[in-house]
N, C-alpha and C positions, 0 to 999 in steps of 0.2 A: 538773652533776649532783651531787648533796649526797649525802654518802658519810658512815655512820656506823657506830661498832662497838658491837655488842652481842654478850651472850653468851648463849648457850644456856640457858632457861630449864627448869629439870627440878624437876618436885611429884611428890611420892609420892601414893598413895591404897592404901589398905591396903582390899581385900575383907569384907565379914561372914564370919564361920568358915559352911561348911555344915552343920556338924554341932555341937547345944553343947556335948557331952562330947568335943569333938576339941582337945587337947591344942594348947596356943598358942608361940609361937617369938617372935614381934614385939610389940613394942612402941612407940607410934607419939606422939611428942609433937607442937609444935605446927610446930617448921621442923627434927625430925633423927628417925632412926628407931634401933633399936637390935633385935640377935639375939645370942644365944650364940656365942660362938666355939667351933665344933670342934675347935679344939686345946685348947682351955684352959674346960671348962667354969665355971670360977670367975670367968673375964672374959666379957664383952662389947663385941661392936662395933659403934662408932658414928658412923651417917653424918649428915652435915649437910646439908640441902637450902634453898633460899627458901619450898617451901610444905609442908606434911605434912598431908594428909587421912585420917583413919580410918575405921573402919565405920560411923560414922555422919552423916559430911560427907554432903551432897546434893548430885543433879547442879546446881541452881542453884546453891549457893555454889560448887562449882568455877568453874562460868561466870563470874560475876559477878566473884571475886576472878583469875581466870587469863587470862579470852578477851576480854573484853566490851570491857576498856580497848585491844585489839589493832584492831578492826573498822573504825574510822576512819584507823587507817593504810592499808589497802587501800583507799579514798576519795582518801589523796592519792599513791597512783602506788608504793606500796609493797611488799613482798610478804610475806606472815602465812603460818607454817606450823606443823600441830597435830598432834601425831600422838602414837598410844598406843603404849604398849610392853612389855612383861612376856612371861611363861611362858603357855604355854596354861590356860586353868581360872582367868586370874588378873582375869579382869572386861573387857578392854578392848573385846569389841563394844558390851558393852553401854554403857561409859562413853561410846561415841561413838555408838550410837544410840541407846540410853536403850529403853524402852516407850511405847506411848500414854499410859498414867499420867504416866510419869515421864521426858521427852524427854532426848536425848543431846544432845553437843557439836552433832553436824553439825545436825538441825532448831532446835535454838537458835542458831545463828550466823546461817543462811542466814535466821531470821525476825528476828534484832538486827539485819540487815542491812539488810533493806528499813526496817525502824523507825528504821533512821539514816540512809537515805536522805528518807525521809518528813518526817525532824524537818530534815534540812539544807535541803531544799526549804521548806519552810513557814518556817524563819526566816528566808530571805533576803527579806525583805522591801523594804531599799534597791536591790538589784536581783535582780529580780522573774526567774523563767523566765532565769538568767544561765546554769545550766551545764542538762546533760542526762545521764542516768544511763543504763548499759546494765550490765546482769546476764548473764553466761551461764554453762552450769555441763558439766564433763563426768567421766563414772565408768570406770574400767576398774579391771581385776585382774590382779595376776603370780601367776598360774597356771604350778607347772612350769617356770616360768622364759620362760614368754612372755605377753604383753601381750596381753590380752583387753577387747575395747571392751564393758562392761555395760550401757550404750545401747539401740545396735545391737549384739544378738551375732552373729560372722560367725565361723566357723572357719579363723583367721588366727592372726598371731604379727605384732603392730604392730612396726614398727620406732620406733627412740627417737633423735630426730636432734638434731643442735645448729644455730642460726642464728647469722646473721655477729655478732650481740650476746651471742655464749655462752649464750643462751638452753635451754633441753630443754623440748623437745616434742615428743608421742609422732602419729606422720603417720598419717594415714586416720583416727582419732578420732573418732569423735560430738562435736558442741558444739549444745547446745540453751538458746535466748534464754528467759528468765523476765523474768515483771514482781512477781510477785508469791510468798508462801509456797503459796499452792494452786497454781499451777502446778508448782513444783519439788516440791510434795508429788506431784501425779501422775506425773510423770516418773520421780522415785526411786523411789516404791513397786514398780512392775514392774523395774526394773533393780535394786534390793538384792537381790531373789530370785532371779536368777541367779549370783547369786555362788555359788561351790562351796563348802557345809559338810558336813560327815558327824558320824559319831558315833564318840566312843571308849569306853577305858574311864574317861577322868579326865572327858569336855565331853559331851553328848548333841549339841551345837548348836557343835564345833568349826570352825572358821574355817581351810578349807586353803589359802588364797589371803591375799596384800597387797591391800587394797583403796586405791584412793588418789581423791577428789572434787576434784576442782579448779574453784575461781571464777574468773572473769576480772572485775573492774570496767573500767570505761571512764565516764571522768567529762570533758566536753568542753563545755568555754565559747563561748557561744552567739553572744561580742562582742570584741572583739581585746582581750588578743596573741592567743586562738585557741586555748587551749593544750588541751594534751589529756596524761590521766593514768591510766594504765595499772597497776591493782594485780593481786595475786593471791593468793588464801585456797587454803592445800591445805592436807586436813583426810583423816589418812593412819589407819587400823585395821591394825597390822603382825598377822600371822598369829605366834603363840606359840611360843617353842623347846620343841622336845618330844625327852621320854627315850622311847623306844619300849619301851625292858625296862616300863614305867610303862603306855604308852597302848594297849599291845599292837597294834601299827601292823603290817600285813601287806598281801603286795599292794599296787594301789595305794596304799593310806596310810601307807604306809611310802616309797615312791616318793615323795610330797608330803612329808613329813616331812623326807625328806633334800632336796630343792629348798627347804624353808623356811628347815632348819636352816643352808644353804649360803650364804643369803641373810642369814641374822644374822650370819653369824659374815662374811661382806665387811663388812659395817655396823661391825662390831667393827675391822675391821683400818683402815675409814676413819676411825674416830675415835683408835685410837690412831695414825696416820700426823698427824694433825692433831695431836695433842698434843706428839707428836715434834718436828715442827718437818720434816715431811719434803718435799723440792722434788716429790715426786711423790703424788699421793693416790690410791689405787688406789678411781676411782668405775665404773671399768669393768669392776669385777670381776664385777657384777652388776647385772644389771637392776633394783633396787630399790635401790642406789646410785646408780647412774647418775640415776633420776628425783628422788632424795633428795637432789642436788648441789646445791641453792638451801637445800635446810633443814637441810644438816650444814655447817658449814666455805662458807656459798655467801652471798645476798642477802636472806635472808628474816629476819623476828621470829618466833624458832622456840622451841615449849614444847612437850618433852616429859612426857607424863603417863605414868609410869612405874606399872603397878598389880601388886601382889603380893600373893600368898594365905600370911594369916594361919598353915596349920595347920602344923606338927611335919614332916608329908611332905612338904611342900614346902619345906623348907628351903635344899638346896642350887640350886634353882631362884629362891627368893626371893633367897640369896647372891651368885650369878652374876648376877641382876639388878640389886642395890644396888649393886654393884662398877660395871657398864657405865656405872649412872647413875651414878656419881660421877665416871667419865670424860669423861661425855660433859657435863657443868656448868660444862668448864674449854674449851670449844671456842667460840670466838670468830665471830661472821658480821658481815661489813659489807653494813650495810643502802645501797641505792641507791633514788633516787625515780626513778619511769619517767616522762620529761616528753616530749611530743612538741609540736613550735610547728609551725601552719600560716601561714608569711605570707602576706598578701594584700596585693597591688598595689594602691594605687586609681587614680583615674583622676586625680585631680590630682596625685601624684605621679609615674605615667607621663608626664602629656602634660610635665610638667618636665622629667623627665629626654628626652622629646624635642626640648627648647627647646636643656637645654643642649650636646645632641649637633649643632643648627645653629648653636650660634654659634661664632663664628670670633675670635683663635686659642683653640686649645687653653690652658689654664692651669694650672698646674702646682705646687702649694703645696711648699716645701719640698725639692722634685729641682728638677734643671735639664732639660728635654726630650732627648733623646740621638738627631738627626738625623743620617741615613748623610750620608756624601758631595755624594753625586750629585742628594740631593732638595733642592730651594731652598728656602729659610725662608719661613714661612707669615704675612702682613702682614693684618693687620686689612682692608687696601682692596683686597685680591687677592680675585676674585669665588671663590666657592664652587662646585666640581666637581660635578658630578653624582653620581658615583658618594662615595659617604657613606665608604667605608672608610678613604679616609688621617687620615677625622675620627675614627673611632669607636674603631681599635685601628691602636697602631704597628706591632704583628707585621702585620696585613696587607700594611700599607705597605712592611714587609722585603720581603715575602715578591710583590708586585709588581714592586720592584726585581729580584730575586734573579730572575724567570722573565724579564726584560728582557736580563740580562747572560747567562743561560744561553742563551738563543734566539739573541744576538746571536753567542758564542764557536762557535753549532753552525754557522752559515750560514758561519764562516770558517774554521772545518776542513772545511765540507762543499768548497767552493770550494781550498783548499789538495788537497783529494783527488783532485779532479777535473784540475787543474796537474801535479801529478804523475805521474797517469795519461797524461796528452797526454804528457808528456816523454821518459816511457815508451815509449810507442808511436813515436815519433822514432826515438829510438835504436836500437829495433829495424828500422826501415825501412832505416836507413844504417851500415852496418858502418862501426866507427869501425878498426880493424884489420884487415887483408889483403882478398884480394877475394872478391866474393861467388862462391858457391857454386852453379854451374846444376843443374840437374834432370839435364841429360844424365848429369853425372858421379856422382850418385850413385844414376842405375839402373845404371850400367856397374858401379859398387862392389857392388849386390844380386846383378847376373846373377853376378859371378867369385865369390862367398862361396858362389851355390847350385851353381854346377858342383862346387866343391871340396867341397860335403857329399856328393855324387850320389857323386862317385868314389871319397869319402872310405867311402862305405852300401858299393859295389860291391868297392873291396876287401878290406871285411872279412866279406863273406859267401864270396867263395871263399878267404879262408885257413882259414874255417871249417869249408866243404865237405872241403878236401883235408887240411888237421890231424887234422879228430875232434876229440870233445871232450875238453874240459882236465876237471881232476877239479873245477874249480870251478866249468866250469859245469855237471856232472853232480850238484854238489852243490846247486845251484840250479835243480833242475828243479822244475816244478808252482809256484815261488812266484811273486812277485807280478812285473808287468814294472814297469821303471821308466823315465819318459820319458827320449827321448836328450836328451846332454848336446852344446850346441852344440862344434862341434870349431875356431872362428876364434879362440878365446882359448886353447884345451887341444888339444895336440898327440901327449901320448899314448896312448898303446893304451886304446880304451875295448872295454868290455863290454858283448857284444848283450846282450838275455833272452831270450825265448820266441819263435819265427817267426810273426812278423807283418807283412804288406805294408804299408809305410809311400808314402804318398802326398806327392804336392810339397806339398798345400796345410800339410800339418801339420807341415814344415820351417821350423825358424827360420833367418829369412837377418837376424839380427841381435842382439847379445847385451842389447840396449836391451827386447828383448822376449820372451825366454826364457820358457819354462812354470816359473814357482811350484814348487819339488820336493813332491814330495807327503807329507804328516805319516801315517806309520800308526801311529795309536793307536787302541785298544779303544775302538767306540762312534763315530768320527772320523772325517765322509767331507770329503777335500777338493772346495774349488769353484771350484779353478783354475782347470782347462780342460774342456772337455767330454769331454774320453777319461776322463778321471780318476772322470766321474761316473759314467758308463757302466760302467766295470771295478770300482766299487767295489759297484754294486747287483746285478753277476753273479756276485761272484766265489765265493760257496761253490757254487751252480747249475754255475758252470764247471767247478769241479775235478770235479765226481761225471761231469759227461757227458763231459769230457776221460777222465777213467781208464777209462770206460764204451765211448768209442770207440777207445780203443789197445788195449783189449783184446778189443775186436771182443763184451762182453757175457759173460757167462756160461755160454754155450753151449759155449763151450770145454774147461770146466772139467768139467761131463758129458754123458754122452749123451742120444739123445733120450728113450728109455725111461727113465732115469733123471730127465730133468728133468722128464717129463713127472709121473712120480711126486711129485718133489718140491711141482711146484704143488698137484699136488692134496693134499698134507698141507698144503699154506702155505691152500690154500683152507677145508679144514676146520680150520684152528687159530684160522682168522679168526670160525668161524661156530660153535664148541665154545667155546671159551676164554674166559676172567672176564678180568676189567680188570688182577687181579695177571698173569696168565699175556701176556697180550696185552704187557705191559712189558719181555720177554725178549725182545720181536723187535727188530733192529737199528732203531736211527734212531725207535724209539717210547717214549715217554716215557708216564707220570700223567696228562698231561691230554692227548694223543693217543688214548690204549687208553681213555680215560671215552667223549671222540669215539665211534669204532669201536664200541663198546659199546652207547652209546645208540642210535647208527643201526642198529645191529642190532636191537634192540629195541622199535622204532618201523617200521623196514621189512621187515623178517626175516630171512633167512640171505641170504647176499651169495651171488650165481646165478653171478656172474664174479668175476676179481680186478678188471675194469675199475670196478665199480662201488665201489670206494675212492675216485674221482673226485669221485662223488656228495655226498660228507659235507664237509660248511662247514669252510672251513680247510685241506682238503686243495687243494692247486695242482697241475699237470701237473707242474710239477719234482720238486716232493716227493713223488709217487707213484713218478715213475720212479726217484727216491734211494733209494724204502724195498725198491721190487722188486729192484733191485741189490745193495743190502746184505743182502737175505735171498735172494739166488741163487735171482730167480725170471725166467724167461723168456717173455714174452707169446709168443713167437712160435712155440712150440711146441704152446701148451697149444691142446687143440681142445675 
């Protein structure tokens, strides 16, 4: 790929004054332009350009001397970038669309276009129909700061992507194929008029949007090498830097105004980062950077047409512009050609290369062949395999070996495993150390381990009976019981819990298989043994009906006329009271009294207290937890 540097091409074009008694600032020679100095009116300053057009240049001599000699670069895989620049008021749509009278850039390029395809066609006369031309062309606008497809308009925000060749290209896009200038005439006429202008005080026909046209060529040869050449023409109308104290911008055009202004001044910071010498160019500051990365500092032959208005008030906007350009005239592009090769196989070359994949041996210019071990050398008179691969590539032929030796190493570890295992199994048949051990003697060892736990249970429940309790286990009533601890390793005083009939089968008669001790942590049920499960999913249901049965209930506490009375205020507090009030009762919570509430509200006043049962979520335990804690007695109430 042929890699060239060129530099940034920047022409002035200086505007007609609109008014003839409007007072003049510029002065426009043939390649520099010149304005008063604001500091110093006795001087002036002056910039140097390659081209200087004044009020009365025409749009064809801009063409002819700026664009016209660029058009066949884009023919050979190249990429041409043109774009206007200036203040608002300062000419640039029209320099790029021109009038019917009098056509812009963009209808002159796209009609030099096809007339250089037409003329390159016709003179290839020694070979005839050798390449083949395809046009295609596509429009959007940065609107706001989002990518508008003027095609197809869709109410969207395109996204702007890079391919693996750093390439930008804006996705979902319209691309519409032409052959000719009337077709791309009808297509752009209805997509220019969606571009978004309005009206100020400085433009009647202001430009609130970046417009950008993009060509694609595709020029591909009909006869080998095949080649294929890939250019691209973008032909760019930037929206104007606007003072608003000036254009009286309000509302949305003032919203537009600051996304244009925003978008210059990234363009600004990327040409001076390029001048700098800087390792990072800030193209992602904005969206009209970011698409502008081929024609600032990128791959493209890029000339900007810098236009500025003659009058006195536009001064410091014509100033701010001669400055940019003179910036932007020292920025460098390396131009790249897009080539793409399709090879083609033929058939005589295939069936060779199948000739020389059968003959025998392989040959080797300049290496010596690098044969393992284990493979024997390959002799001219040694018949040819079947299988093509130890001809075609050596790595197969590794890689043959390599599953021969693997397969082989597995069958004699599997075989080593299986020796082992029998050897195994021997040695355990025949105690190589003392004698073996019958059955009899070690149920005789189970029965004397469980007698000694039986008697071991039995005397420690009547030292308990005739002691009383100790203060620690008064201080350990109601908690949790904890499995016994076998007593054939531990021969100290151990500590019952809670009275419970222990059974033979759930006696350990060996410490080989002792219960797992149980973990109490928050949220944490052990799944040792089956008790542990059982006592962990009852235990807050236990303690309420345990304290509920030692104290024989609440009846104790008043009498019956008393608690008779009490239900019945517990019954009306259930069938009177709000969701706050309902929250005071024991053991009811926010989202219990919402409960309560709703059912009440959907079935009506509660006729019983049994019918608490009734509402989703309440369980038989937890009725009888909440009766309890609010000292209520079913068995009174009639």
């Amino acid at each position: 790929m042929d890699k060239k540097q060129t530099k940034v091409k920047v022409v002035i074009r200086v505007r007609p004054s609109l008014k003839e008694d409007a007072k003049i600032c510029v002065s426009a020679g043939t390649d520099s332009v010149e304005i008063f100095n604001h500091r110093n009116i006795n001087e002036n300053i002056k910039y140097d350009f390659s081209s200087v057009y004044d009020s009365s240049s025409s749009q064809q001599l801009i063409y002819n001397e700026c664009i016209k000699h660029l058009l066949h670069r884009s023919l050979e895989g190249e990429n041409v970038s043109i774009f206007a620049y200036g203040p608002t008021g300062a000419g640039k749509t029209y320099t790029m669309l021109g009038s019917p009278a009098d056509p812009g850039v963009i209808p002159r390029v796209i009609n030099g276009l096809f007339q250089t395809i037409d003329r390159k066609t016709m003179n290839m006369n020694e070979q005839a129909h050798s390449h083949k031309f395809e046009v295609a062309f596509s429009y959007l606008e940065i609107y706001n700061e989002k990518v508008q497809d003027l095609l197809e308009p869709r109410n969207c925000d395109l996204p702007i992507r890079e391919d693996g060749n750093h390439n930008i290209f804006v996705a979902g896009l319209a691309e519409k194929t032409i052959k000719n200038f009337d077709e791309f005439k009808n297509l752009f006429g209805p997509a220019s008029n969606n571009r978004t202008v309005a009206a100020t005080k400085l433009n009647d026909r202001s430009s609130r949007s970046h417009s950008i046209l993009m060509l694609k060529i595709r020029k591909t040869q009909l006869c080998a090498p095949y080649k294929e050449y890939q250019g691209k023409i973008y032909l760019i109308d930037l929206a104007g830097s606007e003072d608003n104290r000036r254009t009286g911008n309000k509302g949305i055009r003032l919203k537009e105004s600051g996304a244009i202004n925003k978008s210059l001044f990234s363009l600004g910071e990327v040409v001076d980062a390029i001048n700098c010498g800087l390792p990072r160019i800030p193209y992602r500051n904005s969206k009209l950077t970011r698409l502008l990365q081929d024609s600032i500092g990128g791959s493209c032959h890029s000339i900007m047409i810098t236009n500025i208005a003659p009058e006195e008030h536009y001064y410091y906007d014509t100033y701010c512009t001669l400055n940019f350009a003179s910036k932007s005239k020292k920025i460098v592009n390396t131009n790249t050609v897009c080539i793409k090769e399709t090879p083609v196989v033929s058939a005589i070359s295939h069936q060779s290369k199948l000739k020389r994949s059968n003959s025998a041996p392989l040959q080797t210019v300049g290496k010596k062949a690098k044969l393992t071990p284990s493979s024997p050398p390959i002799s001219a008179e040694a018949p040819l395999s079947s299988d093509p691969a130890p001809l075609l590539s050596p790595l197969m032929r590794r890689q043959k070996n390599l599953e021969q030796t693997v397969n082989s190493r597995l069958q004699e570890m599997e075989k080593n495993i299986l020796d082992h295992i029998h050897q195994v199994a021997a040695q355990t048949a025949k105690t190589s150390r003392g004698e073996p051990v019958s059955m009899e003697t070690i149920h005789k060892q189970l029965s004397v381990f469980q007698d000694q736990l039986k008697q071991l249970g039995q005397s420690t429940k009547t030292s308990k009976s005739s002691d009383g309790k100790s203060n620690d286990e008064k201080g350990k009533k109601g908690t949790e019981r904890r499995p016994m601890r076998d007593t054939t390793n531990q021969q100290h005083k151990t500590k019952v819990g809670k009275k419970k009939s222990v059974k033979d089968n759930d006696i350990t008669c060996s410490p080989l298989f002792i219960d797992p001790p149980r973990l109490f942590k928050k949220g944490f049920k052990s799944t040792g043994s089956k008790r542990n499960i059982f006592e962990e999913d009852d235990e807050a249901e236990a303690k309420a009906l345990e304290r509920l049965a030692e104290n024989n209930g609440p009846a104790h506490l008043l009498s019956s006329e008393a608690q008779h009375k009490h239900n019945g205020d517990f019954l009306h507090l259930l069938n009177s009271s709000s969701v706050k009030e309902l929250q005071q009762l024991h053991t009811v919570g926010n989202k219990r009294a919402r409960l309560i509430f709703e059912w009440r509200e959907l079935h009506g006043v509660f006729s019983q207290i049994q019918d608490l049962r009734n509402i989703p979520g309440f369980t038989e335990k937890y009725v009888q937890n909440l009766l309890h804690s609010n000292m209520v007695n079913l068995a009174v109430f009639t």
